[in-house]
Backbone as a ProteinNet text record, in pm:
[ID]
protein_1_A
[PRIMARY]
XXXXXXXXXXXXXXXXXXXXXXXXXXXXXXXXXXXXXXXXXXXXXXXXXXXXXXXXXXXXXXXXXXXXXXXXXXXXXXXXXXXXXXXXXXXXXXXXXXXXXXXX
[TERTIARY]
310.1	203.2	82.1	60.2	-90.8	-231.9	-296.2	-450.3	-557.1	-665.8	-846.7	-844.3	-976.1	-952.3	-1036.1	-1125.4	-1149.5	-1115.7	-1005.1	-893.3	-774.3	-727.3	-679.6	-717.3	-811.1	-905.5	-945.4	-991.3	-987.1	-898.9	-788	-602.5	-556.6	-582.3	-590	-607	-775.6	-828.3	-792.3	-756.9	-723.6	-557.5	-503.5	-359.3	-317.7	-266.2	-258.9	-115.4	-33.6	57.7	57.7	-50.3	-62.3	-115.8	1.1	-18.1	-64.1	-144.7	-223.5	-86.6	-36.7	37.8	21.4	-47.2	-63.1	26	70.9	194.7	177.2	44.9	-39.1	67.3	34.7	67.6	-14.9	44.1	-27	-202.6	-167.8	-271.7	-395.5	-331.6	-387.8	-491.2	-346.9	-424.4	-477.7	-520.7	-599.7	-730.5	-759.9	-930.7	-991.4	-904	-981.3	-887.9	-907.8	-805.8	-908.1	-822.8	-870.3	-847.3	-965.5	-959.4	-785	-716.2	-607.6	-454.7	-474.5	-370.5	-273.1	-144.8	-22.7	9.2	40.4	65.9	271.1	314.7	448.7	444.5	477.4	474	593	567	646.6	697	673.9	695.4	825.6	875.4	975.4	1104.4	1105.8	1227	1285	1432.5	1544.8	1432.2	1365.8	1323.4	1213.8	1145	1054.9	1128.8	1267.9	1326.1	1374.1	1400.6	1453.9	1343.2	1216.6	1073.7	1054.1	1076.9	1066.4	1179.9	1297.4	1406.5	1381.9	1286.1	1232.3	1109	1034	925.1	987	881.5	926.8	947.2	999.4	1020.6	969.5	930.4	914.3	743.9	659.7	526.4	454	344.7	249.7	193.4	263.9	221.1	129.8	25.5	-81.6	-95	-54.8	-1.8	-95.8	-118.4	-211.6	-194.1	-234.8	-206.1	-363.8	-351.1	-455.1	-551.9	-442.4	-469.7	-410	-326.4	-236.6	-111.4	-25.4	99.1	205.1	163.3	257.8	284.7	163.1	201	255.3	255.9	325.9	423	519.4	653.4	695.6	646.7	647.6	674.3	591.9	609.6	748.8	750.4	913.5	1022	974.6	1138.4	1123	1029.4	1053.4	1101.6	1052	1139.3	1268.8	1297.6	1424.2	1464.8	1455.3	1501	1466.1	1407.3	1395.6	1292.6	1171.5	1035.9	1006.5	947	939.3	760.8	716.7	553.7	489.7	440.7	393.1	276.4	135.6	61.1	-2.3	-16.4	-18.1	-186.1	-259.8	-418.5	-445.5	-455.6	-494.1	-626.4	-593.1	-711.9	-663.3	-622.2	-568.7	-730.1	-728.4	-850.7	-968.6	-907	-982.9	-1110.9	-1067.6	-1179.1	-1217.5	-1174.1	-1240.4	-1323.5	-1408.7	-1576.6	-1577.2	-1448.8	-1476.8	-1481.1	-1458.2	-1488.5	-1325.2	-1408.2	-1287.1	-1317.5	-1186.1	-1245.6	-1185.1	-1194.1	-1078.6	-957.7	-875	-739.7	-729.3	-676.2	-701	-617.8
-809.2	-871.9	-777.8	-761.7	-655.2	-737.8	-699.6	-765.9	-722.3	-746	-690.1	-664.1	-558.6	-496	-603.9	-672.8	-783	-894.4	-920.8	-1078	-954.9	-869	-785.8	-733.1	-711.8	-719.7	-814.1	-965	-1035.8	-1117.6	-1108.2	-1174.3	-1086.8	-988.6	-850.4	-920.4	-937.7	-966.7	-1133.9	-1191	-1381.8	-1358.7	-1272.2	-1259	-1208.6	-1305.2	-1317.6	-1205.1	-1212	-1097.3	-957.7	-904.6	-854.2	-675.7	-585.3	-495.4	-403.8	-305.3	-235.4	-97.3	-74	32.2	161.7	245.3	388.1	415.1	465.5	510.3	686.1	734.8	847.3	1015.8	1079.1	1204.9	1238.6	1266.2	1301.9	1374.6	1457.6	1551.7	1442.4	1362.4	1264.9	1139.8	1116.1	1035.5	1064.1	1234.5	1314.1	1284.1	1254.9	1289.3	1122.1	1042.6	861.6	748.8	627	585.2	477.4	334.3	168	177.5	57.7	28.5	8.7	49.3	24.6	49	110.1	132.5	233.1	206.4	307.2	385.4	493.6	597.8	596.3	583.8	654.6	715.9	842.4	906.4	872.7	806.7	726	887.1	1027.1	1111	1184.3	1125.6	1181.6	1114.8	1017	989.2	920.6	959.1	853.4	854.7	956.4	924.2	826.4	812.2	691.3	559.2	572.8	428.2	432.4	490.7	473.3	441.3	486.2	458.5	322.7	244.1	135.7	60.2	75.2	-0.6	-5.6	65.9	28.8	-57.3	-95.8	-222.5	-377.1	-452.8	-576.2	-679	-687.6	-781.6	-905.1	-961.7	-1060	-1090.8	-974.4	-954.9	-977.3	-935.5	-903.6	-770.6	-724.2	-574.1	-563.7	-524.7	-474.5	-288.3	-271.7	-144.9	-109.8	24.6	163.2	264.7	328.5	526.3	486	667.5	729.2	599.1	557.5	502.4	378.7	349.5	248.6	231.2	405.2	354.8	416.8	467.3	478.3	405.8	324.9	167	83.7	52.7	-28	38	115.2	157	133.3	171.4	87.1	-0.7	-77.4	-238.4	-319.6	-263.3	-278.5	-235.1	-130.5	-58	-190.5	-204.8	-320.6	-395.4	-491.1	-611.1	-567.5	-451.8	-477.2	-470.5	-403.2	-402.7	-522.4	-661.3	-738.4	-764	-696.7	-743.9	-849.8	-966	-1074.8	-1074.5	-1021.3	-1047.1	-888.9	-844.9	-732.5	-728.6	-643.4	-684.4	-522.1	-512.4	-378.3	-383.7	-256.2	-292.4	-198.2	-277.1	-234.8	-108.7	-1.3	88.3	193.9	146.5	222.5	284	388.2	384.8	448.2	534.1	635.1	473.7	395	277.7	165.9	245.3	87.4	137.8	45.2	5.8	-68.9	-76.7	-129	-19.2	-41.1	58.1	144.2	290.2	397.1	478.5	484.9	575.2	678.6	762.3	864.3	790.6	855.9	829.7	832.8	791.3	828.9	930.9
-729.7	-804.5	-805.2	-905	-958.9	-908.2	-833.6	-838.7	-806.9	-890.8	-858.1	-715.2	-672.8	-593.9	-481.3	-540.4	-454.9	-419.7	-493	-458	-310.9	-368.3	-269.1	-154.1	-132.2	-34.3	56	6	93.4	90.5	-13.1	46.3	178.7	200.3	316	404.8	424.1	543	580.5	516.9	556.3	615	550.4	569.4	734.8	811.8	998.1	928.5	785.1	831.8	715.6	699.8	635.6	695.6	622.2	643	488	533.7	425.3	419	272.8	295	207.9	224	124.6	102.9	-40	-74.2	-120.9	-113	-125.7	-71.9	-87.7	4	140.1	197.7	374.6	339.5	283.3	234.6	165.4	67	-13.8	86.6	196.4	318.8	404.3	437.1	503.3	450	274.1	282.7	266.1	318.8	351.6	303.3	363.6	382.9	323.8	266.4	350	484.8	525.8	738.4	694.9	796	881.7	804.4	681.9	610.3	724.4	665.3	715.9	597.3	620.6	522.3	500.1	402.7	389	230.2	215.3	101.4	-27.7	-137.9	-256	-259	-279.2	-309.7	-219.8	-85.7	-35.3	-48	-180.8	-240.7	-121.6	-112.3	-44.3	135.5	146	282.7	282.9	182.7	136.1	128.6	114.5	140.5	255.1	346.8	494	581.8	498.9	621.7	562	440.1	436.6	474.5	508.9	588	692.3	777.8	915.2	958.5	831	752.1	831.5	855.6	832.7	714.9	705.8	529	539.2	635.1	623.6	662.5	628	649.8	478.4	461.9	335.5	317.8	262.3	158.3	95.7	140	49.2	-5.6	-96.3	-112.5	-235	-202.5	-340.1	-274.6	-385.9	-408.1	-490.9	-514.8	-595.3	-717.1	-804.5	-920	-965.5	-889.2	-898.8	-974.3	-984.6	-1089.6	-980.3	-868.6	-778.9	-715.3	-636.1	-576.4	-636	-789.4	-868.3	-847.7	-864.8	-833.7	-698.4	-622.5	-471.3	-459	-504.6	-501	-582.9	-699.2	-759.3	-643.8	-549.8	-482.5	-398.9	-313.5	-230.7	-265.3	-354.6	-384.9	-417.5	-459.6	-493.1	-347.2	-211.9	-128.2	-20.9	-96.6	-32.6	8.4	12.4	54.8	-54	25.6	-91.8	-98.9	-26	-117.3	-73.6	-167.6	-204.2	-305.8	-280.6	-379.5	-431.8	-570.2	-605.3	-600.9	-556.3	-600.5	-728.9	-799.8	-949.5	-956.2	-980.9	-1057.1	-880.3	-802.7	-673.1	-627.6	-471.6	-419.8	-497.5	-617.6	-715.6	-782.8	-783.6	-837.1	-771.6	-593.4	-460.1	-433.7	-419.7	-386.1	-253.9	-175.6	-57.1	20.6	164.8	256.4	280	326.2	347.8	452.5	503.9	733.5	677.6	774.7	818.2	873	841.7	927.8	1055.3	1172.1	1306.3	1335
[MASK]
++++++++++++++++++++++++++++++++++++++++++++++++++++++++++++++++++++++++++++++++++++++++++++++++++++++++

């Protein structure tokens, strides 16, 4: 499901199972992140689906990249592999106005 970056945001923060997931490049998640995102790269193909077969499925996906057409693809692989709620953030971090750390 596609949504504004402020319904996504605080569906994020209310959500007791909600994990933030970058779908970005390492390099990409080197220069700032959302608080508490996990990084796995959409770009390393079949190994991008083995790091999500080790995911819990039965959590909340909050998932973006750059702009938002890689997380939308993301979000399609999941469901097909069974993640049942997943949420794409529309316009991705290139157009969030919320807050961004460094990575730890």
């Amino acid at each position: 499901m596609n949504l504004q970056q402020e319904k996504w945001w605080v569906d994020a923060q209310s959500d007791d199972n909600a994990i933030i997931l970058d779908v970005r490049t390492p390099e990409e998640f080197e220069r700032g992140i959302i608080p508490n995102a996990i990084n796995i790269d959409i770009y390393k193909g079949q190994g991008f689906i083995y790091m999500l077969e080790e995911l819990d499925k039965s959590k909340s996906y909050y998932v973006y990249c750059h702009a938002g057409s890689r997380s939308a693809k993301a979000c399609e692989i999941m469901q097909q592999l069974g993640f049942s709620t997943t949420y794409n953030l529309i316009g991705g971090i290139s157009e969030w106005e919320g807050p961004i750390v460094n990575p730890n």
